[in-house]
N, C-alpha and C positions, 0 to 999 in steps of 0.2 A: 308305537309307531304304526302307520295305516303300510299296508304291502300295496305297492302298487302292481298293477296287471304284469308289468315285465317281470314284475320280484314273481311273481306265483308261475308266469310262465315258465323262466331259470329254475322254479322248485318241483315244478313237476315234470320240464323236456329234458332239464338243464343233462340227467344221468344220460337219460336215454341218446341225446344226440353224442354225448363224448362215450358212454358205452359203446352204443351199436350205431355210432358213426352215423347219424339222419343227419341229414345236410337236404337247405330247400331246394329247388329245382332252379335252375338255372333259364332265363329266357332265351328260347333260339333265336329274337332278334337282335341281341347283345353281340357286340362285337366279335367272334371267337377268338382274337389275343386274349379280351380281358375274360373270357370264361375260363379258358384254358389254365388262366394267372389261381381266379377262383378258385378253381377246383385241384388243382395243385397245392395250395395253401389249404383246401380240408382234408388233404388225405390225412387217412386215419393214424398212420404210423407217424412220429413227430420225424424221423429218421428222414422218410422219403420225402419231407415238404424242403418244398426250395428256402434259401436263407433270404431272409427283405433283402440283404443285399444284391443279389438278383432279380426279387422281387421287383423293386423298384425300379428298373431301367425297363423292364418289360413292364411295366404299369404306366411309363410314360413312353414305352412305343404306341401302347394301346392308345391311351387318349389322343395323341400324335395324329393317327390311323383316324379316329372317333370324330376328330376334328375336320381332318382332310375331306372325310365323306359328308360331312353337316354342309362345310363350304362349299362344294361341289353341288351338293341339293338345293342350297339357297343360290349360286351360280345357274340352274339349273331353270328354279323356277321365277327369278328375274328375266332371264332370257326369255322364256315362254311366254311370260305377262306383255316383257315388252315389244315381243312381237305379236302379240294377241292385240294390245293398243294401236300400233302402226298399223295390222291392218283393218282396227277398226274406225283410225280417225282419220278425215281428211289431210292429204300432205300440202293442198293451198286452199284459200280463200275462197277460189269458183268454184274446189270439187265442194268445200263442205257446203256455198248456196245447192251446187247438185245434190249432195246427201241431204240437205234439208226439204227440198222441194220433194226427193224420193220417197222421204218418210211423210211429208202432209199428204202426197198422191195416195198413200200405203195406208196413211188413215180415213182418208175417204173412203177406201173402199169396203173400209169395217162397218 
């Protein structure tokens, strides 16, 4: 049977991380519920790790949380664009012959 990359990784970190406890780094852009969840679930001691039963109600606050801020950003930059549109298009008929006649004067003078 061929090893694959993860099987060699498991055989060479595999001690080292549950010996002396190497855990990867955590992104400071990551929610801090859901790091906090993380890094709680590797403490070293099995004793002090929280039970999934816990676990889990704090891993769907997190996404909850993860969610609330996503929709907020996309609320955010809807509103922006759409007022980026309104004040870039005409609101009637005459102003955009005005913004057209604005733009052929404006290219004249290129």
């Amino acid at each position: 049977r061929q090893m694959c990359i993860r099987d060699s990784i498991n055989a060479e970190y595999g001690p080292r991380i549950v010996i002396d406890g190497l855990r990867p780094s955590l992104d400071e852009s990551w929610d801090e519920r859901l790091r906090e969840v993380i890094a709680d679930c590797w403490l070293h001691s099995e004793a002090r790790r929280p039970p999934m039963s816990s676990v889990t109600p704090l891993l769907e606050e997190a996404l909850e949380h993860i969610k609330a801020q996503h929709d907020a950003e996309k609320r955010h930059k809807r509103a922006a664009m759409a007022h980026s549109s309104e004040s870039k298009s005409p609101k009637s008929p005459k102003e955009a012959d005005k913004a057209t006649r604005k733009a052929h004067k404006n290219a004249r003078k290129l």
